[in-house]
VMD Tcl script that draws the C-alpha trace (Angstrom):
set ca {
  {9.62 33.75 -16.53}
  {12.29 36.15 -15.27}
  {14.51 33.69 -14.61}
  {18.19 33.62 -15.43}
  {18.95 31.35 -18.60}
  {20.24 28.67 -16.39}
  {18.02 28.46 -14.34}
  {15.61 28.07 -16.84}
  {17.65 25.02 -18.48}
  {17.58 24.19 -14.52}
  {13.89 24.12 -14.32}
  {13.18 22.57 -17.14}
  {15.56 19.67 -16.62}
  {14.10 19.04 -13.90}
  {10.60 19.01 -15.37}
  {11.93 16.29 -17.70}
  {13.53 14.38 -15.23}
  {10.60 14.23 -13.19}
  {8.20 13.05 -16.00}
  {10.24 10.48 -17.19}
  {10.88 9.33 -13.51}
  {6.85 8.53 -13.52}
  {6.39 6.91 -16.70}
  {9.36 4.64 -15.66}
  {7.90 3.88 -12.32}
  {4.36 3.64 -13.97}
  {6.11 0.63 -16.51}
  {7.91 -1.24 -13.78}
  {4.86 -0.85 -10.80}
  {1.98 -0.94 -13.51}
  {0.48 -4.01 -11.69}
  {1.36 -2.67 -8.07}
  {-0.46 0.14 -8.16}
  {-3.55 -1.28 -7.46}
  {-1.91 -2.49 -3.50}
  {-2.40 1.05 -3.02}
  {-6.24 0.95 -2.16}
  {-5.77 -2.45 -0.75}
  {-3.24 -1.01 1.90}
  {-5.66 1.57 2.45}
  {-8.39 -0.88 3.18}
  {-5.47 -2.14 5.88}
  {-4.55 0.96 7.96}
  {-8.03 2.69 6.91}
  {-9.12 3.09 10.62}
  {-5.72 3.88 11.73}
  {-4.79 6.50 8.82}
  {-8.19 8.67 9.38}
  {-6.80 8.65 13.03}
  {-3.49 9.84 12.15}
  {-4.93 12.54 9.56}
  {-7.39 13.94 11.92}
  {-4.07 14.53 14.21}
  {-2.40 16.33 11.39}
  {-5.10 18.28 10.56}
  {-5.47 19.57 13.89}
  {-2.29 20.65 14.41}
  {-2.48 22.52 11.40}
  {-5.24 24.79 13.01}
  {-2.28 26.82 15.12}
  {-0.69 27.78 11.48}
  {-3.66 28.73 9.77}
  {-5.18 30.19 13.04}
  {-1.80 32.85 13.51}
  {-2.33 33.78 9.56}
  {-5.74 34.24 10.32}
  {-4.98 36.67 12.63}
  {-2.37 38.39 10.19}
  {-4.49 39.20 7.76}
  {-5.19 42.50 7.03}
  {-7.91 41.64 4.23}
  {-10.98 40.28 4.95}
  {-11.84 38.03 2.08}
  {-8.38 36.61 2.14}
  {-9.49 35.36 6.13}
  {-12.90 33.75 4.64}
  {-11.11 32.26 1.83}
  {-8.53 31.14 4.30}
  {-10.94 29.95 6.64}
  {-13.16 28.39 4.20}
  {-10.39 25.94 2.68}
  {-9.08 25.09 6.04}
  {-12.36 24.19 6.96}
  {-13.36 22.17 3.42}
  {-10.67 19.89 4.30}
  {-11.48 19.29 7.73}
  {-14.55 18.32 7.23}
  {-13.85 16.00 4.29}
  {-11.37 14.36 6.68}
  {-14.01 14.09 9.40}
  {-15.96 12.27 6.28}
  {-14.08 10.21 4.95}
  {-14.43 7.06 6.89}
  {-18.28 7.68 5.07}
  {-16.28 5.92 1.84}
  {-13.47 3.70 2.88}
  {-13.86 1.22 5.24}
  {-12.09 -2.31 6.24}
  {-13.09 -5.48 5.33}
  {-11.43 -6.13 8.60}
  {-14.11 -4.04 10.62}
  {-16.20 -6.80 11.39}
  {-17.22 -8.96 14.18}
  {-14.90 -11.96 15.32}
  {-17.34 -14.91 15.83}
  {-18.02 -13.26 11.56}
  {-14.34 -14.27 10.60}
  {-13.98 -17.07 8.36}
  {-11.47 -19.95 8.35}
  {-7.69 -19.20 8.10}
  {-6.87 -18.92 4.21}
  {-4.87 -22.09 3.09}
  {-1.10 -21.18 1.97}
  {0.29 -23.14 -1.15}
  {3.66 -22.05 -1.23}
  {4.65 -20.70 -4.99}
  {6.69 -22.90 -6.89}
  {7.62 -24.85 -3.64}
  {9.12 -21.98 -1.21}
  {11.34 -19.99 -3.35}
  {12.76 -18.05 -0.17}
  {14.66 -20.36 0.73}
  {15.43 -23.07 -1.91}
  {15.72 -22.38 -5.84}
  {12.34 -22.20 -7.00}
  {10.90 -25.68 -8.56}
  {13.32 -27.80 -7.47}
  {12.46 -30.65 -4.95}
  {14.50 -28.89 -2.08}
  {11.97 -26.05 -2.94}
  {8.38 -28.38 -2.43}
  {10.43 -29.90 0.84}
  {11.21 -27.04 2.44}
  {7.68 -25.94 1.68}
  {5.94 -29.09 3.62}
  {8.75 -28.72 6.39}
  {7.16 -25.50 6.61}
  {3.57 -26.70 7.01}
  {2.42 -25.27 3.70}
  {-1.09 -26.78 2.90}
  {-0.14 -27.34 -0.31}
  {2.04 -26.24 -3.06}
  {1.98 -24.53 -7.02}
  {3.79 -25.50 -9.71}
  {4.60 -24.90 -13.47}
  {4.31 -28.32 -15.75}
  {5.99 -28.37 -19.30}
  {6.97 -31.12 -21.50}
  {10.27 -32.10 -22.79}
  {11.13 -32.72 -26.25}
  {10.85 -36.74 -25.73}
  {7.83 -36.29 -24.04}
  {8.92 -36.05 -20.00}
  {6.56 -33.80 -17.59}
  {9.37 -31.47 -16.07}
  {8.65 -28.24 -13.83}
  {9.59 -24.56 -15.39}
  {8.07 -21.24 -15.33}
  {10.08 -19.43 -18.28}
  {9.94 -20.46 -21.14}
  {14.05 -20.36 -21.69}
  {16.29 -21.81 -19.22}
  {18.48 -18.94 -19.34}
  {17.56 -17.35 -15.41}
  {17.08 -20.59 -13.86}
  {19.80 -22.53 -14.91}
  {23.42 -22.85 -16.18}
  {22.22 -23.54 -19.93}
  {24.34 -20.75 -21.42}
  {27.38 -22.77 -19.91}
  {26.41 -26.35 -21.09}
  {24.24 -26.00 -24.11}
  {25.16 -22.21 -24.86}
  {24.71 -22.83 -28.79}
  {20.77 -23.50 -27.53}
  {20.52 -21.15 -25.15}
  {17.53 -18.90 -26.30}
  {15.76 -22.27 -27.68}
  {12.67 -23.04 -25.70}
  {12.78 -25.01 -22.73}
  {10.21 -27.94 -24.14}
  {12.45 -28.10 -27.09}
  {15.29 -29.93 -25.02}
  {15.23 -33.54 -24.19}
  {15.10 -34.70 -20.72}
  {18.58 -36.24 -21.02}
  {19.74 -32.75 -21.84}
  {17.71 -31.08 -18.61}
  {18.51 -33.21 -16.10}
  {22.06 -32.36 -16.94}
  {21.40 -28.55 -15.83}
  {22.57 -27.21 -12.56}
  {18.99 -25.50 -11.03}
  {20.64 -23.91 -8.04}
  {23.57 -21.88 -8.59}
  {21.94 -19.05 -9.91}
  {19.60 -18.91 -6.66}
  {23.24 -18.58 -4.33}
  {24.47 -16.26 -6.22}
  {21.64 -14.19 -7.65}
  {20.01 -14.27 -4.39}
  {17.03 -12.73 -5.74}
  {14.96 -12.45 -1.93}
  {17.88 -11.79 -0.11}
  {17.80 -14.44 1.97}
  {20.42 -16.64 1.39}
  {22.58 -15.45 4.36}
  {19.71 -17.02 6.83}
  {20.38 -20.16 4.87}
  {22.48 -23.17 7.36}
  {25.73 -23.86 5.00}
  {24.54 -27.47 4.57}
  {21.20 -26.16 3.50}
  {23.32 -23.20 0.89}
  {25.39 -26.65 -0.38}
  {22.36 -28.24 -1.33}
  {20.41 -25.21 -2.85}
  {23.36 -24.60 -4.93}
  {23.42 -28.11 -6.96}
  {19.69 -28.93 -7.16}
  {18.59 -29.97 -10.27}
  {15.31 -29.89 -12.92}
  {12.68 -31.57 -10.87}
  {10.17 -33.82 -12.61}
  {6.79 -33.77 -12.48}
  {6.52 -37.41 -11.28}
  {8.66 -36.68 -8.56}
  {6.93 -33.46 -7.10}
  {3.58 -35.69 -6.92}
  {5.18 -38.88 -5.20}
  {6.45 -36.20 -2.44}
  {3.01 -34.43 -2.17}
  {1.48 -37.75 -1.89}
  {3.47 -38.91 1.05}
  {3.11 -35.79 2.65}
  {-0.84 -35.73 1.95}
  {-0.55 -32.19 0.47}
  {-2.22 -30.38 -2.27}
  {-1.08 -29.68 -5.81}
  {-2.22 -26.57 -8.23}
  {-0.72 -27.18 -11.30}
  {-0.14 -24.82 -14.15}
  {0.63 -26.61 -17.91}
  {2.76 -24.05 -19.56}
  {1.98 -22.99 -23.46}
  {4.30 -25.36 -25.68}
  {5.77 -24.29 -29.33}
  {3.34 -25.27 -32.25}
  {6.56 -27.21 -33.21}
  {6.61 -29.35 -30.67}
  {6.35 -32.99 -31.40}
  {3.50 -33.74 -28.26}
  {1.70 -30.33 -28.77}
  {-1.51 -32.00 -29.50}
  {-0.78 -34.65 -26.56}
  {0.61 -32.68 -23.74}
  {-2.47 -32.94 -21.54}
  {-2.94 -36.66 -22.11}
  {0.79 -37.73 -21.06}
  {0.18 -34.92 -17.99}
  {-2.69 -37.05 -16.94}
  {-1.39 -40.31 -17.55}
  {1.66 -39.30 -15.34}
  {-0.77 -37.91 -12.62}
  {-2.80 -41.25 -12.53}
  {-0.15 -42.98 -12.60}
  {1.50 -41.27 -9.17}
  {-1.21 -42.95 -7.06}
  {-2.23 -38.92 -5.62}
  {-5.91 -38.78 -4.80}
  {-7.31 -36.84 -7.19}
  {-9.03 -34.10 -4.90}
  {-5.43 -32.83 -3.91}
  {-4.97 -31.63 -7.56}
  {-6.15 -28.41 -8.64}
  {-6.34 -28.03 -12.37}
  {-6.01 -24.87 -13.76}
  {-5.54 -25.69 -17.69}
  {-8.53 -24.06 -19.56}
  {-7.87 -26.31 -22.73}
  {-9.95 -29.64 -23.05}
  {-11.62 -29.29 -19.83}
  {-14.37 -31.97 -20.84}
  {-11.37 -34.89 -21.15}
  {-10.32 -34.06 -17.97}
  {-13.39 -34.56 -16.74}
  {-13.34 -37.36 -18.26}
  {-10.38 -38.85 -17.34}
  {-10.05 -37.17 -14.11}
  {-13.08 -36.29 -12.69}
  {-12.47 -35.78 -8.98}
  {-10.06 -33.24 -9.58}
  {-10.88 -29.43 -8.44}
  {-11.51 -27.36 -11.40}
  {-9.83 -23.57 -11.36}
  {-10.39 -21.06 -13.93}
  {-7.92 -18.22 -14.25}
  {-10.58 -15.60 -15.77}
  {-13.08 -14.06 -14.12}
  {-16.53 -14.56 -15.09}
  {-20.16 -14.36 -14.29}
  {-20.82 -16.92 -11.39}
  {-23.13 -18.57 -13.56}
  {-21.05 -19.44 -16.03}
  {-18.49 -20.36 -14.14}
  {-20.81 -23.35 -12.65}
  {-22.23 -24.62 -15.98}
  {-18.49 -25.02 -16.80}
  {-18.01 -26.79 -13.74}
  {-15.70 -24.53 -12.57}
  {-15.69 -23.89 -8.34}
  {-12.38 -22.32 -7.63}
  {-10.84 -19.08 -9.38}
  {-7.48 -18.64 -9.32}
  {-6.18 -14.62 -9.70}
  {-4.04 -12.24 -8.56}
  {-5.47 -10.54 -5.46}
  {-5.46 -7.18 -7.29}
  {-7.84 -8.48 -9.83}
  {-10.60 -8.87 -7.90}
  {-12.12 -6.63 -4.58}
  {-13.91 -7.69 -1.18}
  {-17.91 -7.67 -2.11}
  {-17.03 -10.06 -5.33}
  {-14.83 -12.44 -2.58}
  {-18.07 -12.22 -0.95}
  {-20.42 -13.05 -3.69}
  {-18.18 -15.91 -4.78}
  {-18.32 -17.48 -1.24}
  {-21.91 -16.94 -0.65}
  {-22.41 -19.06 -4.24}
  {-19.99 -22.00 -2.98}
  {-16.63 -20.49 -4.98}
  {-13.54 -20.41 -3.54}
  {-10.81 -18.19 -4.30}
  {-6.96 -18.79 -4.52}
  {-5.28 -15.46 -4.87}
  {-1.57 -15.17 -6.02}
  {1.19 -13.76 -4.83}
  {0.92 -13.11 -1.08}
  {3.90 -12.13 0.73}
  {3.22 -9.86 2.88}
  {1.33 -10.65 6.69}
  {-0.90 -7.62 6.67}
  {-1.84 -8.56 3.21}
  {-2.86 -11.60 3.99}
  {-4.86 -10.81 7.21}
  {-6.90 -8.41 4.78}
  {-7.56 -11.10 2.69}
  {-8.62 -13.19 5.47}
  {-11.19 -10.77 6.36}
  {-12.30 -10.28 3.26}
  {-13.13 -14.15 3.48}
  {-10.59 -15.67 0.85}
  {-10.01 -19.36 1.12}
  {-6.69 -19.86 -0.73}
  {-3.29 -18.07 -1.54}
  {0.03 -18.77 -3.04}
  {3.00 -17.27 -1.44}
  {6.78 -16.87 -1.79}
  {6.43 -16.84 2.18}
  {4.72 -19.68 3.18}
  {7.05 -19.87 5.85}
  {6.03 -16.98 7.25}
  {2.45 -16.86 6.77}
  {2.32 -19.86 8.63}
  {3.58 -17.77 11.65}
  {0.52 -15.49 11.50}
  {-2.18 -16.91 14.18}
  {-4.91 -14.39 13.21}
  {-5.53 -10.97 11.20}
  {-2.92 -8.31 12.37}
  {-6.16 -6.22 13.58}
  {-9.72 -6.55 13.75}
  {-11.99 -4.55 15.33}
  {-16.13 -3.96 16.09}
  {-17.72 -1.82 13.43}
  {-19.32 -0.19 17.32}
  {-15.94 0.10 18.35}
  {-14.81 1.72 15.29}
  {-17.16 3.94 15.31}
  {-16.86 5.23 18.63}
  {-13.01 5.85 17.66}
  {-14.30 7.84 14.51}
  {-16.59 10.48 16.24}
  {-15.06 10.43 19.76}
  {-11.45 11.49 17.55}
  {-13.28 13.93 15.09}
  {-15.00 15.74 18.19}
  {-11.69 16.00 19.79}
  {-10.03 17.55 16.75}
  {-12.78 20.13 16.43}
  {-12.66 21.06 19.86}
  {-9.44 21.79 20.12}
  {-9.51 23.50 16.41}
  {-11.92 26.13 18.05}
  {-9.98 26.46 20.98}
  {-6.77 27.09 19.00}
  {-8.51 29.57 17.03}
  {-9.69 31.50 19.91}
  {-6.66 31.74 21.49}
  {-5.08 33.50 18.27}
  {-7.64 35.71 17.63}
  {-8.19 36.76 21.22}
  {-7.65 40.44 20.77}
  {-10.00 40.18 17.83}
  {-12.72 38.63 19.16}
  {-13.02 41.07 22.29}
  {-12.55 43.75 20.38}
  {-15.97 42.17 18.06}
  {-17.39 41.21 21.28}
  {-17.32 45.08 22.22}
  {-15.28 44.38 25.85}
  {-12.60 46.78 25.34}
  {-14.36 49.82 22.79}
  {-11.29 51.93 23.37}
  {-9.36 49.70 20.53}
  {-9.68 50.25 17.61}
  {-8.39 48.37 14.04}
  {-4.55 49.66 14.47}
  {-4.72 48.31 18.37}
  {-5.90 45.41 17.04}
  {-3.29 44.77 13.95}
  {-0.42 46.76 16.56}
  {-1.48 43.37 18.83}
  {-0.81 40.35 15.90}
  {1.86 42.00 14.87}
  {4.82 39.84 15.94}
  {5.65 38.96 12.46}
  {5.80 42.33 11.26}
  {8.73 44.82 10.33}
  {9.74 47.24 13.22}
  {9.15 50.15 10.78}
  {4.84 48.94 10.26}
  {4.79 48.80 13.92}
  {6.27 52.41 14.47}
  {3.45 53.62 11.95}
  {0.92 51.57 14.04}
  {2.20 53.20 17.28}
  {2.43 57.19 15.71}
  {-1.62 56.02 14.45}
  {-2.67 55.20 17.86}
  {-1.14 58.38 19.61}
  {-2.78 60.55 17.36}
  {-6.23 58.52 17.67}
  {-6.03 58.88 21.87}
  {-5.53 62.48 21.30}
  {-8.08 63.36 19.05}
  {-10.20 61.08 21.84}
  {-8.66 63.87 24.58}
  {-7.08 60.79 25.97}
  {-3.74 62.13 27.22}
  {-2.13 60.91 30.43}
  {1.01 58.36 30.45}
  {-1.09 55.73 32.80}
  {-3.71 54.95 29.49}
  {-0.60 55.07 26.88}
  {0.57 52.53 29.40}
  {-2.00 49.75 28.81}
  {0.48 49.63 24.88}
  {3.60 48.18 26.70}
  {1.10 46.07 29.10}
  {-0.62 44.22 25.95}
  {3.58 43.82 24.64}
  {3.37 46.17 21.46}
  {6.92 47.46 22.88}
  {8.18 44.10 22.33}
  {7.89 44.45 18.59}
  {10.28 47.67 18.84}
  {13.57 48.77 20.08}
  {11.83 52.80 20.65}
  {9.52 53.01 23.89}
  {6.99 55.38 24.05}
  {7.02 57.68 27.67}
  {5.46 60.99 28.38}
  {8.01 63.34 27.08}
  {7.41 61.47 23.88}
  {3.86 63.03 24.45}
  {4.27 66.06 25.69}
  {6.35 66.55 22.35}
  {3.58 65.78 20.31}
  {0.88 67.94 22.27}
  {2.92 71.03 21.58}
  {3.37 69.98 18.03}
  {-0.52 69.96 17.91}
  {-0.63 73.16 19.66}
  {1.43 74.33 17.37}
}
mol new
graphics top color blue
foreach p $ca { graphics top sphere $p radius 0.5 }
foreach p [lrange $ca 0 end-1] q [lrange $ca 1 end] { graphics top cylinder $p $q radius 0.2 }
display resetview
């Protein structure tokens, strides 16, 4: 390149920067890319409309370089692109459509929300003040994270340290990067479970929080398992409970889903409100436990999913796409998709015919009455055409109007132009000097056509070719040049 050195160090910093900007996004969004096509399946309708717009007013650009072109293959190549694009627009609804393009009395029940790890939103997540606020909110149900203390006590944690959810590096900082199962209860129940959700804030909602309701966040403490199920039992709510992986180490390794079940049974909860998610030892459950609603976290052939007596999966809505929803309902599946936040998200989901989803925002799933949108496949496609017919119309008219001079000139209506008329008349663009040359072309062109008088050199200035110059053109001009040709 002839580029100055610093700009080339310029360049290619920027190169780098760029590169490692998407690899880093790629890392920390890996699993969010897939939302992408989901939110297109969302605003599909709505983003064809708003494309087809765009498109069209495109049309006045490419139209006025059209009509500045002095090659021809660069206006078919022009023209050609322009309208490759159009029409794939005009297509496209051909290969994405809506789940949410469907007839209402076809809409299936609302999904059920089970708020994630009680409502983390607005209480520290798995505390009790979490799974309250949750029922307060009218959350169907709620999910949870079981592990087992050192001395054998079902407690509730995600991570497997303590370090982000409690003050651990403050009481027991010696033991701080030990695993959670590895303490004993009497040690966990002296934790603090709150503070780090007031001050972390990690959803940004604290400040919405009343300051009794901040108080209380801030001092909650590891909840126990038996204590999450005697609340879900008074409040006749469902439980999906995920048993964490415990060290090989651990003294109860081997007995971690017997002294789960034996505190279950033992909680009096009808068995139907807990969803069991554990693919280890499946048949003892069964056993022991045989009204409870069997979830499988991996996606399998329907099939097989039966024979194991398995009639709920339980994934992340990315992992799995409308038609399979679909087939799993038709078969007598159900499907509880983690994590929904989001309201448009959900009403997709709904459409798509999910029963079931986990959310950080029960509370405000709750507040959605019914999918954002939904609309007649007839209606939708009377939106499609009757906005791709518009766009096209006016596209022609558009390019009409900037190639008027062109296409009379084609048409044969005014045979007295010729080419340099026609460039002299789309040449608003151009350099005063190309349209002096223009101008000196056409003079000599009406007089070698013995077309003399000032009234015809006229019909330049009426068509605005003096506009592109600061020099007019009258008849001494003329008569100067007729003696020079006499001459």
């Amino acid at each position: 390149m002839n580029l100055h050195w610093l700009h080339k160090i310029g360049v290619t910093a920027t190169l780098v920067a760029t590169v490692v900007a998407i690899i880093s996004i790629d890392q920390l969004w890996k699993e969010e890319w897939n939302i992408l096509f989901i939110s297109f399946q969302a605003t599909a309708p709505f983003l064809h409309v708003g494309g087809v717009v765009a498109i069209t007013l495109l049309a006045w650009l490419v139209a006025g370089q059209f009509a500045r072109a002095e090659r021809a293959s660069f206006q078919v190549v022009l023209c050609i692109a322009y309208l490759s694009v159009v029409l794939a627009l005009y297509l496209v609804p051909l290969t994405i459509s809506s789940p949410c393009i469907m007839l209402k009395k076809d809409l299936g029940s609302r999904p059920a929300i089970f708020g994630h790890r009680g409502a983390p939103m607005m209480a520290p997540e798995n505390t009790l003040m979490s799974f309250q606020k949750a029922i307060e909110n009218k959350a169907d149900g709620v999910q949870t994270d079981v592990s087992l203390s050192h001395d054998g006590v079902p407690f509730l944690m995600h991570d497997n340290l303590l370090r982000r959810t409690t003050n651990v590096d403050e009481k027991f900082s010696e033991r701080a990067s030990v695993h959670s199962s590895m303490f004993n209860w009497t040690d966990l129940e002296q934790l603090n479970a709150g503070e780090w959700f007031t001050t972390n804030d990690p959803f940004w909602t604290v400040h919405s929080l009343s300051a009794s309701d901040s108080a209380k966040a801030a001092n909650q403490s590891v909840c126990r398992l038996d204590d999450l199920l005697s609340l879900a039992k008074a409040s006749n709510i469902s439980v999906i409970l995920n048993l964490q992986e415990l060290p090989v180490e651990h003294p109860y390794n081997n007995n971690f889903i017997n002294i789960t079940l034996e505190t279950i049974m033992n909680s009096g909860i009808l068995q139907h409100m807990v969803v069991w998610l554990h693919d280890k030892d499946r048949q003892l459950v069964r056993q022991i436990s045989p009204d409870f609603q069997q979830a499988s976290e991996s996606k399998r052939e329907v099939s097989a999913l039966i024979a194991d007596g398995i009639f709920s999966l339980y994934l992340r809505y990315s992992q799995i796409n409308v038609k399979e929803v679909r087939e799993y309902t038709s078969r007598n599946l159900s499907t509880i998709l983690y994590t929904v936040n989001e309201p448009w998200l959900y009403s997709v989901l709904w459409c798509a015919g999910v029963k079931s989803v986990t959310s950080d925002a029960s509370h405000i799933l709750k507040q959605v009455p019914s999918p954002i949108w939904l609309m007649p496949p007839d209606e939708y496609n009377l939106m499609w055409i009757t906005s791709d017919v518009i766009s096209f119309t006016l596209i022609v008219g558009i390019f009409i109007l900037q190639n008027y001079h062109l296409i009379r000139y084609r048409l044969g209506s005014i045979r007295t132009y010729n080419p340099e008329q026609i460039m002299l008349s789309a040449a608003v663009q151009r350099s005063s000097k190309d349209v002096n040359i223009m101008k000196e072309k056409l003079i000599f062109a009406e007089i070698s056509d013995g077309l003399g008088n000032a009234e015809e050199l006229s019909l330049y200035s009426e068509n605005g070719y003096d506009g592109c110059s600061n020099e007019a053109i009258t008849p001494l001009d003329l008569q100067d040049v007729r003696i020079r040709m006499r001459d």
